[in-house]
Predicted model as a PDB file, atoms N, CA, C, CB and O in Angstrom, pLDDT in the B-factor column:
MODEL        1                                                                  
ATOM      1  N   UNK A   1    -242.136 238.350  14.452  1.00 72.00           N  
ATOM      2  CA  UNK A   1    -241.965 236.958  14.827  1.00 72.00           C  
ATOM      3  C   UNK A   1    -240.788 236.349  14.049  1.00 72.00           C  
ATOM      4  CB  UNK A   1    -243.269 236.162  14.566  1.00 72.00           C  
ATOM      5  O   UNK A   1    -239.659 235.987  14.381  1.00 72.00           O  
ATOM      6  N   UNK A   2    -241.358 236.366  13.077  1.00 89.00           N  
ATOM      7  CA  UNK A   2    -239.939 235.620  11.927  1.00 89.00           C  
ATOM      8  C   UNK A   2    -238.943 236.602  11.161  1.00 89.00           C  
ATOM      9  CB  UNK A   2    -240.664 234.700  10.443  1.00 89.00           C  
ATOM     10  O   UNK A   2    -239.217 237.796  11.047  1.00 89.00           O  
ATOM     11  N   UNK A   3    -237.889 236.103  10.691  1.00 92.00           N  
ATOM     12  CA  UNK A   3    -237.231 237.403  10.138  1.00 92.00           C  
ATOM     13  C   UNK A   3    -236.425 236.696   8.857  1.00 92.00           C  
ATOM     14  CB  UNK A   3    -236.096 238.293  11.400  1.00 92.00           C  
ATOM     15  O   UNK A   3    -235.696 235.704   8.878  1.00 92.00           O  
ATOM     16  N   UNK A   4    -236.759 237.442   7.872  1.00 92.00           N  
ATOM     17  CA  UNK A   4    -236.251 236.571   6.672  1.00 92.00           C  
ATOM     18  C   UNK A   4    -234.983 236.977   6.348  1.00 92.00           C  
ATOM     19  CB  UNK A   4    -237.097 236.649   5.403  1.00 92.00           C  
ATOM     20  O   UNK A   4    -234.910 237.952   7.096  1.00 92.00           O  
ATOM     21  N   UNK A   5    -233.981 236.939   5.804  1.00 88.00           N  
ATOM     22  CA  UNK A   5    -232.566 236.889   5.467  1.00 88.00           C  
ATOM     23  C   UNK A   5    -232.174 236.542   4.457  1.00 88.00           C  
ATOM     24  CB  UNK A   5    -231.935 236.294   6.097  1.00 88.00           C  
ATOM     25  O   UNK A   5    -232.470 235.428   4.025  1.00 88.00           O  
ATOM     26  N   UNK A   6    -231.415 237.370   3.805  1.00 86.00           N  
ATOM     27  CA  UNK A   6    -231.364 237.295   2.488  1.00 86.00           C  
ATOM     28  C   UNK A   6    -229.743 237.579   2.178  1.00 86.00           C  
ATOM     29  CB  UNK A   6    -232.443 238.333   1.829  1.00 86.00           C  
ATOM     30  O   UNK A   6    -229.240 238.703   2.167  1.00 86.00           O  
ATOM     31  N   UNK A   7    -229.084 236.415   1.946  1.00 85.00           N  
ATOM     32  CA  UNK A   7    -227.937 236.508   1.695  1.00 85.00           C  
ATOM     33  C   UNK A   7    -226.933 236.575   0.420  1.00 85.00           C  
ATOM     34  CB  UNK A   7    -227.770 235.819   2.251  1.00 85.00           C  
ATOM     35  O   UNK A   7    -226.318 235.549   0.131  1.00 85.00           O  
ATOM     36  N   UNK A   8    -226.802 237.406  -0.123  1.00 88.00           N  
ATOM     37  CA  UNK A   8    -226.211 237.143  -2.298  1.00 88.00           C  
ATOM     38  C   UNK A   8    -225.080 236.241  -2.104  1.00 88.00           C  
ATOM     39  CB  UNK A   8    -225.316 238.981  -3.501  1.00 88.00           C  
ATOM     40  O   UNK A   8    -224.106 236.179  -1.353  1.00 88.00           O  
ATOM     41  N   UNK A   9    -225.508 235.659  -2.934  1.00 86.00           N  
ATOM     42  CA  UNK A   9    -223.999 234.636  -3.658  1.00 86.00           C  
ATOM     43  C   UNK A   9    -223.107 235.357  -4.903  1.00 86.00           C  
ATOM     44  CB  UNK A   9    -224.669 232.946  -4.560  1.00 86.00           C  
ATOM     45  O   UNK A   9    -222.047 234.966  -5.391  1.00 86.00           O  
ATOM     46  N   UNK A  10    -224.118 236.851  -5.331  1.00 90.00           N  
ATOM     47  CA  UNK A  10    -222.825 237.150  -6.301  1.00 90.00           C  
ATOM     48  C   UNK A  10    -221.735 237.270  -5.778  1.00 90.00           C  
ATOM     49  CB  UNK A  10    -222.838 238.265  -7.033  1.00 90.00           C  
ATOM     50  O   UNK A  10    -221.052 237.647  -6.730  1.00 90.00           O  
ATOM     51  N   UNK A  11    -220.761 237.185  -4.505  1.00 92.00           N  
ATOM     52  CA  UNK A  11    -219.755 237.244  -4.330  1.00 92.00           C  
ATOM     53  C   UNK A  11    -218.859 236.511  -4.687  1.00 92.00           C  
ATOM     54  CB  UNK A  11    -219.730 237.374  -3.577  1.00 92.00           C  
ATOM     55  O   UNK A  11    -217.892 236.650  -5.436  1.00 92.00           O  
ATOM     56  N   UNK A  12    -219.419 235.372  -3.840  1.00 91.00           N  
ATOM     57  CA  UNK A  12    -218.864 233.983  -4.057  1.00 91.00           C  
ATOM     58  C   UNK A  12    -219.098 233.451  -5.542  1.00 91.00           C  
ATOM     59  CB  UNK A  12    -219.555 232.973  -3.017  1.00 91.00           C  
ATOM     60  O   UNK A  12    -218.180 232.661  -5.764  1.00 91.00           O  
ATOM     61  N   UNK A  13    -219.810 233.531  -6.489  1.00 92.00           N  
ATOM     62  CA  UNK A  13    -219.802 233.293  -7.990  1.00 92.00           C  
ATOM     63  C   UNK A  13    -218.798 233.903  -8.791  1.00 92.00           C  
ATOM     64  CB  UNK A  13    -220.986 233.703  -8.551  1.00 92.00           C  
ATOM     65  O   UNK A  13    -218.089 233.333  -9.620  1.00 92.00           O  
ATOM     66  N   UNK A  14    -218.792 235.272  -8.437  1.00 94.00           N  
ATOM     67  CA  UNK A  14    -217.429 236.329  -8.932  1.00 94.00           C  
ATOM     68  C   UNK A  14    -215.999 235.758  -8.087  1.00 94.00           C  
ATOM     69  CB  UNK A  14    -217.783 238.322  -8.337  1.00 94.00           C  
ATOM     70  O   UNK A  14    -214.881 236.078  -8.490  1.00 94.00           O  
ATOM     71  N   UNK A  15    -216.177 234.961  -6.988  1.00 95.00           N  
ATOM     72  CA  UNK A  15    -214.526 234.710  -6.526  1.00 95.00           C  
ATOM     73  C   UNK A  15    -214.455 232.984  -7.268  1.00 95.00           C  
ATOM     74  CB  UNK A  15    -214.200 234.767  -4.213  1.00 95.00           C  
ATOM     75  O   UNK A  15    -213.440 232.469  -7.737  1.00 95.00           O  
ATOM     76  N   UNK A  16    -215.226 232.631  -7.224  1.00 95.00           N  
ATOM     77  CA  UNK A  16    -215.189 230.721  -7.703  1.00 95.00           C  
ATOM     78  C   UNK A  16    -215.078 231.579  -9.540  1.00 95.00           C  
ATOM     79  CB  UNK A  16    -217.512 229.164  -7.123  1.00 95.00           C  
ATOM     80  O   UNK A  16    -214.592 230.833 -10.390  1.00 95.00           O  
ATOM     81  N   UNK A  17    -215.405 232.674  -9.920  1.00 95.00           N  
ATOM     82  CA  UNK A  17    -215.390 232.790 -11.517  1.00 95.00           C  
ATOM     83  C   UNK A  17    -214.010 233.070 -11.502  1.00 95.00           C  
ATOM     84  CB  UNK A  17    -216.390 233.991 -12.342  1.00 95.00           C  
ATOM     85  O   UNK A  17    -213.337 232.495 -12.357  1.00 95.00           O  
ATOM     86  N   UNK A  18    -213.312 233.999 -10.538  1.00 95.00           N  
ATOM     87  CA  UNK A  18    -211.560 233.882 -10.659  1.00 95.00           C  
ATOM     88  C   UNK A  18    -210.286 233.216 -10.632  1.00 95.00           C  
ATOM     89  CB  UNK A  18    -211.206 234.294 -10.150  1.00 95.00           C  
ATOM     90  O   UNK A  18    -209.200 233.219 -11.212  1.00 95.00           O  
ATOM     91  N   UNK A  19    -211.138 232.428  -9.345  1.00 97.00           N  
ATOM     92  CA  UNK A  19    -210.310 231.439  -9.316  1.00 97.00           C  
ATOM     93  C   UNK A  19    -210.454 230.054 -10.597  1.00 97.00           C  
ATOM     94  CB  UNK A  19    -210.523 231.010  -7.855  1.00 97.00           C  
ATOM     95  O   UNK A  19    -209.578 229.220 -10.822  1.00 97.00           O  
ATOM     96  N   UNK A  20    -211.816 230.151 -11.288  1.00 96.00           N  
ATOM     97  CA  UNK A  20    -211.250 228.954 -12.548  1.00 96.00           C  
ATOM     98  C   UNK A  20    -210.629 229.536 -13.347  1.00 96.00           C  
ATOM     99  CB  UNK A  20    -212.249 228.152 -13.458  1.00 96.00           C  
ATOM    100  O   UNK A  20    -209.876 228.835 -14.023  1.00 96.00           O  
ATOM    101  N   UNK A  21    -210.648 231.076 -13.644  1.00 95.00           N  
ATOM    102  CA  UNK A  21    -209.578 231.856 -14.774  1.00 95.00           C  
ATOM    103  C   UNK A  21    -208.554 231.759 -14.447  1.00 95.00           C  
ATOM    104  CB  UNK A  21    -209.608 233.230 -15.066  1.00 95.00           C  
ATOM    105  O   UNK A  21    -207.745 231.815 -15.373  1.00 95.00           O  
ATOM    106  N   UNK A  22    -208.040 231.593 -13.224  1.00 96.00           N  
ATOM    107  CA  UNK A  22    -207.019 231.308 -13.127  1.00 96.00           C  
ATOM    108  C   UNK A  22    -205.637 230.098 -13.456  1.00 96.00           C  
ATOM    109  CB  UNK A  22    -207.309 231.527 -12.402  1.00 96.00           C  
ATOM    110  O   UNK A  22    -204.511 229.950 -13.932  1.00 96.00           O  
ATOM    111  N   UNK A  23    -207.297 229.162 -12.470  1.00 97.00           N  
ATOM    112  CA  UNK A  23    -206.485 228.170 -12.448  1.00 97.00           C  
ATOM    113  C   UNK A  23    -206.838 227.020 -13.854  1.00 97.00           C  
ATOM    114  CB  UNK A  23    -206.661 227.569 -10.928  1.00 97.00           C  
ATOM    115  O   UNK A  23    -206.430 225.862 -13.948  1.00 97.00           O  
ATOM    116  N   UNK A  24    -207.758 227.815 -14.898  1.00 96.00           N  
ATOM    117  CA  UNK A  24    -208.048 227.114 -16.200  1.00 96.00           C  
ATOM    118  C   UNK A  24    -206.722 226.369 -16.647  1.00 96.00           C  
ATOM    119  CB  UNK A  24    -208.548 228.201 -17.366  1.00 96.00           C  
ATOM    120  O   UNK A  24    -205.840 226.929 -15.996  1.00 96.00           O  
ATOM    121  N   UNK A  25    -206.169 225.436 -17.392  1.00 96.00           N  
ATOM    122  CA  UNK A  25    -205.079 225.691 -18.353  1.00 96.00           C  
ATOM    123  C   UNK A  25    -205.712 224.770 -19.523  1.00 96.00           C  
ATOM    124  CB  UNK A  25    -203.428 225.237 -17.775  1.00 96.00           C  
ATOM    125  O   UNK A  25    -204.967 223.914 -20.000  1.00 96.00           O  
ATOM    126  N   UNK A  26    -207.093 224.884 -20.044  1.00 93.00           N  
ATOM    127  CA  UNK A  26    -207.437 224.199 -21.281  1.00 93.00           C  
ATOM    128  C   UNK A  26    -207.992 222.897 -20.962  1.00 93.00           C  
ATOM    129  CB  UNK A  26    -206.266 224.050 -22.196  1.00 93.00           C  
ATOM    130  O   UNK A  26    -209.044 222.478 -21.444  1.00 93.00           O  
ATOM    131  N   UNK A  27    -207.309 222.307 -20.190  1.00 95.00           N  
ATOM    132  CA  UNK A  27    -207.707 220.456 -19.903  1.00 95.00           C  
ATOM    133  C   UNK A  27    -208.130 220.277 -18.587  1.00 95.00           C  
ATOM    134  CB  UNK A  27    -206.316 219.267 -20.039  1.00 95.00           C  
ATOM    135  O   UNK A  27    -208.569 219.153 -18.343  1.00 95.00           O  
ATOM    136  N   UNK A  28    -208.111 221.288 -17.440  1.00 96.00           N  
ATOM    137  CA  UNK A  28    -209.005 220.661 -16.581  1.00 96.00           C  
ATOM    138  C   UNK A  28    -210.483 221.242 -16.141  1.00 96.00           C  
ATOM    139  CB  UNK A  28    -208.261 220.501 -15.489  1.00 96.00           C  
ATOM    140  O   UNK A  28    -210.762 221.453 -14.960  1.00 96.00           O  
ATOM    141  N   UNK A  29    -211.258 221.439 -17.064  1.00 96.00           N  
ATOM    142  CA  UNK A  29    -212.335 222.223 -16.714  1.00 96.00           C  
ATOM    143  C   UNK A  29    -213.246 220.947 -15.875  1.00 96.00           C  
ATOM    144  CB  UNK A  29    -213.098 223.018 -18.187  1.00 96.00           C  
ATOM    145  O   UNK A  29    -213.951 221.396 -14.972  1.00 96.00           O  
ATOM    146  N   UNK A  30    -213.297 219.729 -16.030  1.00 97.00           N  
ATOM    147  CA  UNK A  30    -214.098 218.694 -14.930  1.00 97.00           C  
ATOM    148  C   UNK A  30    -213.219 218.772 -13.933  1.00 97.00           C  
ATOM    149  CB  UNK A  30    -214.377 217.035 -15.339  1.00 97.00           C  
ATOM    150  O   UNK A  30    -213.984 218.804 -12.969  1.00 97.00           O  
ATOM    151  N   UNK A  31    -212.065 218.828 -13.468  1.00 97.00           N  
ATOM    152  CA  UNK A  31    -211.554 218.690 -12.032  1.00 97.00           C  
ATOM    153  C   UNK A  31    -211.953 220.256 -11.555  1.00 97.00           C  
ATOM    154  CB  UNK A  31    -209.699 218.241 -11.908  1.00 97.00           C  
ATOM    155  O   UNK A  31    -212.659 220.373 -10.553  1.00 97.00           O  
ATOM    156  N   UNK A  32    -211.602 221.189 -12.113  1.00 97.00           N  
ATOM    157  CA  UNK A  32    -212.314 222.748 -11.174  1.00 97.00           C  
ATOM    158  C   UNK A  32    -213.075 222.619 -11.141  1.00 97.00           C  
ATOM    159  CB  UNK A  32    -212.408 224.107 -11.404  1.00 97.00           C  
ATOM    160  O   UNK A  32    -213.362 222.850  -9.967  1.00 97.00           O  
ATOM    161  N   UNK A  33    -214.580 222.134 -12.026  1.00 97.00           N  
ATOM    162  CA  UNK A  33    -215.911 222.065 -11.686  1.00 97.00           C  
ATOM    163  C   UNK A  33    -216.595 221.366 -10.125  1.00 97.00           C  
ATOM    164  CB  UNK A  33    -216.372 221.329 -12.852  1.00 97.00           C  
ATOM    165  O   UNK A  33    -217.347 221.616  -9.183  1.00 97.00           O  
ATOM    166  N   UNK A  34    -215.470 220.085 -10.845  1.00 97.00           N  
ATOM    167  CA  UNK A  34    -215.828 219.218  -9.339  1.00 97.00           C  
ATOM    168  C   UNK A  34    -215.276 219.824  -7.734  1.00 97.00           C  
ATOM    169  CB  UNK A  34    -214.986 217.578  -9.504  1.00 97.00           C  
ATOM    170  O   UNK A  34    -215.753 219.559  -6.630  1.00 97.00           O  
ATOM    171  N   UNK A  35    -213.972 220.820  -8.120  1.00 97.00           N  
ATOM    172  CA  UNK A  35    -213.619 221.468  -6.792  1.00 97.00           C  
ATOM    173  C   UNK A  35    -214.590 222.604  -6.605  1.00 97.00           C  
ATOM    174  CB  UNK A  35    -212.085 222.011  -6.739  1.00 97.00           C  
ATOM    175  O   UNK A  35    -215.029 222.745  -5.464  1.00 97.00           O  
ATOM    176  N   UNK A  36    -214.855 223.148  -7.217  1.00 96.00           N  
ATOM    177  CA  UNK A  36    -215.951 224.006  -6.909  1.00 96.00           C  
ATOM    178  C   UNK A  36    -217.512 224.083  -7.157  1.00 96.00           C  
ATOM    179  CB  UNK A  36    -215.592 224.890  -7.331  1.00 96.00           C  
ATOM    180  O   UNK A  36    -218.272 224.984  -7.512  1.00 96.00           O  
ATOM    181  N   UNK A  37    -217.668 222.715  -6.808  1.00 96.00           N  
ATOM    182  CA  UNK A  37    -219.144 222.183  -7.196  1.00 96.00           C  
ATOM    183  C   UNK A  37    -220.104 222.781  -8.157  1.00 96.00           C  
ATOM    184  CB  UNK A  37    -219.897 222.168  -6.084  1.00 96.00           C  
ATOM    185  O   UNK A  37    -221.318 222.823  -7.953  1.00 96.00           O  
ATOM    186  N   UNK A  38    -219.577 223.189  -9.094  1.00 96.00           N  
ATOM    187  CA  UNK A  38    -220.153 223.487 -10.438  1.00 96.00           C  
ATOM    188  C   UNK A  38    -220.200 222.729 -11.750  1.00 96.00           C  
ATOM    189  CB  UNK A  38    -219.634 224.469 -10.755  1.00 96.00           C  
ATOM    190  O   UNK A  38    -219.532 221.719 -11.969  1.00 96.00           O  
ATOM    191  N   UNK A  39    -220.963 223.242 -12.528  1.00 97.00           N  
ATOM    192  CA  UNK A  39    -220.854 222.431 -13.706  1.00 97.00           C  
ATOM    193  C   UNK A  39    -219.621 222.281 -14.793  1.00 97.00           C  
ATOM    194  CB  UNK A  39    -221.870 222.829 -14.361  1.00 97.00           C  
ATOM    195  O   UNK A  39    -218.605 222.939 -14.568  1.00 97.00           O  
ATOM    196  N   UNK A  40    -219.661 221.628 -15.704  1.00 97.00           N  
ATOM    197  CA  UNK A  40    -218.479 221.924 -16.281  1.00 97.00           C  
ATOM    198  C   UNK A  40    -218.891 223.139 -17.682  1.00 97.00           C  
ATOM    199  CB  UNK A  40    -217.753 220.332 -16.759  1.00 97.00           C  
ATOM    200  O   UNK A  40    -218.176 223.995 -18.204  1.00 97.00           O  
ATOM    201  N   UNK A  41    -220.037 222.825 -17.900  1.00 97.00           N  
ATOM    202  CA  UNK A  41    -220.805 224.216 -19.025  1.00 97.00           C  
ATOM    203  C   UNK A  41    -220.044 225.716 -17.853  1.00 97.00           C  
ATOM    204  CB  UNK A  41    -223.587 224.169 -19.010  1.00 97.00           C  
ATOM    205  O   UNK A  41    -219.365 226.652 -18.276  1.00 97.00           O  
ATOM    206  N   UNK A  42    -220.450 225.479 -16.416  1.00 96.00           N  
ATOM    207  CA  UNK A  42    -220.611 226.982 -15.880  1.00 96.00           C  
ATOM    208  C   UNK A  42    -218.995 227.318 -15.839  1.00 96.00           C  
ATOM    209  CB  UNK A  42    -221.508 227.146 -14.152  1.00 96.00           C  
ATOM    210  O   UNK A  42    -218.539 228.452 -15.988  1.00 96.00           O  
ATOM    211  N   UNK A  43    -218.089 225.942 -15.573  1.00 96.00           N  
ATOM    212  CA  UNK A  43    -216.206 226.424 -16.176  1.00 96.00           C  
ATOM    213  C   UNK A  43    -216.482 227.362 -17.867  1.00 96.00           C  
ATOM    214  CB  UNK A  43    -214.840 224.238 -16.711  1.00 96.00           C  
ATOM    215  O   UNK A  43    -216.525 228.548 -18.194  1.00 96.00           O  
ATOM    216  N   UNK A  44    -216.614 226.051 -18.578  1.00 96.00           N  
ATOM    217  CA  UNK A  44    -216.832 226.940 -19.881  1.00 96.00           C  
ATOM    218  C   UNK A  44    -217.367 228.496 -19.905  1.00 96.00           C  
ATOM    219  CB  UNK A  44    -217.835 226.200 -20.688  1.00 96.00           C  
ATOM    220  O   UNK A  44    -216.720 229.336 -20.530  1.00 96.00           O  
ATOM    221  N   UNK A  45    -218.303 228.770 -19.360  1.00 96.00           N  
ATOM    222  CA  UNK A  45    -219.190 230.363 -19.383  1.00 96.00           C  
ATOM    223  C   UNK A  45    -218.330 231.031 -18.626  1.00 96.00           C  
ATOM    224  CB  UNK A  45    -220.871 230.526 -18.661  1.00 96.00           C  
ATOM    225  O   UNK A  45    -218.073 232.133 -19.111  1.00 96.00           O  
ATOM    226  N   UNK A  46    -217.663 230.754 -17.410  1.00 96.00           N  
ATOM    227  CA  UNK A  46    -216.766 231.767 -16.724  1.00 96.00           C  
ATOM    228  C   UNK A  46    -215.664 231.984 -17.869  1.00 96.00           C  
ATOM    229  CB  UNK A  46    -216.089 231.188 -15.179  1.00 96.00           C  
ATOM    230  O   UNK A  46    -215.259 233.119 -18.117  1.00 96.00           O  
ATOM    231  N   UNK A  47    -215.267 231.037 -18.449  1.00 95.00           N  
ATOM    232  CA  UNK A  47    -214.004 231.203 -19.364  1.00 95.00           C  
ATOM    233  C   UNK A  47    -214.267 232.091 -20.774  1.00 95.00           C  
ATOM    234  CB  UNK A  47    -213.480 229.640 -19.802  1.00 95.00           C  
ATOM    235  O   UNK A  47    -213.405 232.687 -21.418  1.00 95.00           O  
ATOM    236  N   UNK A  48    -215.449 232.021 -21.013  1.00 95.00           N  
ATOM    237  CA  UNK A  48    -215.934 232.590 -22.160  1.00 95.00           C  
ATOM    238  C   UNK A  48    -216.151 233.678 -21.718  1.00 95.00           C  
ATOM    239  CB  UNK A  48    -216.965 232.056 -22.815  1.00 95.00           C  
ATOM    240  O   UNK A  48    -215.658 234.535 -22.452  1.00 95.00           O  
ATOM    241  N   UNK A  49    -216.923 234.300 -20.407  1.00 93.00           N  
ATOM    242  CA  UNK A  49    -217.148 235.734 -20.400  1.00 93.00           C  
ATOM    243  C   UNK A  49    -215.421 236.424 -19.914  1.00 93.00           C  
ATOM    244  CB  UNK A  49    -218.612 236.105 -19.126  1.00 93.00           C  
ATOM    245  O   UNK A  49    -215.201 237.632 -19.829  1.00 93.00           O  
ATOM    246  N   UNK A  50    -214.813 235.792 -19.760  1.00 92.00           N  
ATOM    247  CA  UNK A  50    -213.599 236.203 -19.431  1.00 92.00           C  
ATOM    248  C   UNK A  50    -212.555 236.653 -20.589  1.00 92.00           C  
ATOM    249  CB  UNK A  50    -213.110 235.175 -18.686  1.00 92.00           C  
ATOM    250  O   UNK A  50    -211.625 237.428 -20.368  1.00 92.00           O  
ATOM    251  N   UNK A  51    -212.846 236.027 -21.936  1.00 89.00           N  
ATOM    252  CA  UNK A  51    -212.701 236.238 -23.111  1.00 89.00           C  
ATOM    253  C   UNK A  51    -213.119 237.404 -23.821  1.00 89.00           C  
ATOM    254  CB  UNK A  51    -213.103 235.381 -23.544  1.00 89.00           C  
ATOM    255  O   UNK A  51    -212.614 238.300 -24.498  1.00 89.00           O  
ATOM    256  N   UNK A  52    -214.700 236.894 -23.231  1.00 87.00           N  
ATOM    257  CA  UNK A  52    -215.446 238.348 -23.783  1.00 87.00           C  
ATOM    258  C   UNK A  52    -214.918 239.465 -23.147  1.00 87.00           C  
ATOM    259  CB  UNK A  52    -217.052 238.463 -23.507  1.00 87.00           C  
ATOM    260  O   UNK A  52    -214.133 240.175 -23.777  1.00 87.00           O  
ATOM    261  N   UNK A  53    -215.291 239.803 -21.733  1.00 84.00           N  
ATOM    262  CA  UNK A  53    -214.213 240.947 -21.631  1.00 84.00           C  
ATOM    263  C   UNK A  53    -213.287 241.271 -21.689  1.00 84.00           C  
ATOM    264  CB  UNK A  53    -214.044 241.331 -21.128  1.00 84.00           C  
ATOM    265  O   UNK A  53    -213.262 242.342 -21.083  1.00 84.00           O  
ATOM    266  N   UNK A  54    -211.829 240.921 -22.271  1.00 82.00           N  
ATOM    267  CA  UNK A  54    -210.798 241.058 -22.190  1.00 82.00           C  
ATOM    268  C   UNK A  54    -210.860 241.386 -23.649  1.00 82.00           C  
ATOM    269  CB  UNK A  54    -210.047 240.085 -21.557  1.00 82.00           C  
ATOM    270  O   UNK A  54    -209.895 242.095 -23.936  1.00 82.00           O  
ATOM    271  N   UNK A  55    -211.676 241.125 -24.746  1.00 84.00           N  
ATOM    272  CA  UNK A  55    -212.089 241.451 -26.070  1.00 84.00           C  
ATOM    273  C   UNK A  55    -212.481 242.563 -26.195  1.00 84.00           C  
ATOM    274  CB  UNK A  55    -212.945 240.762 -26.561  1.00 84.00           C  
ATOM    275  O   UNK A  55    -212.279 243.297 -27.162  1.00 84.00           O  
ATOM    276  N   UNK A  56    -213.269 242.877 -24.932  1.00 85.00           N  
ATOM    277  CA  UNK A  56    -214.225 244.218 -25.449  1.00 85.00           C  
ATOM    278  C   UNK A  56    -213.211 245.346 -24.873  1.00 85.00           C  
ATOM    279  CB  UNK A  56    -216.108 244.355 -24.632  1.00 85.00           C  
ATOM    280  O   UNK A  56    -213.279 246.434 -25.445  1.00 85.00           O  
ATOM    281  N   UNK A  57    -212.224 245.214 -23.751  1.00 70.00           N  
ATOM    282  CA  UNK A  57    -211.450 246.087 -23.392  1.00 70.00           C  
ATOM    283  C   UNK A  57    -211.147 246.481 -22.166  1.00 70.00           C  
ATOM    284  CB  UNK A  57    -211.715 246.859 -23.874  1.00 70.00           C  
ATOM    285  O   UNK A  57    -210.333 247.388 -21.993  1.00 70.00           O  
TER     286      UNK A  57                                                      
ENDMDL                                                                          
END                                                                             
C-alpha cells in the first residue's frame, strides 16, 4: 500500500560543507550560514573539521 522513501542528505551536507570552505574568508560565517540555511556554530564545525583534516594529512 504505502512505500516509504528514504532519501540521505549526506550529500548535500558534504557539498554546502565545500562550498563554506571555500567561500569562508574569516568574516563572513553569518552571511554563508544564512545562504545556506545553517547555523553559524555548523559554518564554524565545517571550518574546523576542515582544519582538522588538512592537520591530520
Amino acid at each position: 500500500m504505502g512505500l516509504n522513501l528514504y532519501i540521505s542528505t549526506k550529500s548535500l551536507r558534504e557539498a554546502m560543507k565545500v562550498y563554506a570552505i571555500r567561500n569562508f574568508d574569516g568574516t563572513n560565517h553569518k552571511e554563508l550560514a544564512v545562504k545556506l540555511g545553517v547555523s553559524e556554530k555548523c559554518i564554524y564545525d565545517f571550518i574546523q573539521e576542515a582544519r582538522y583534516d588538512k592537520d591530520r594529512g
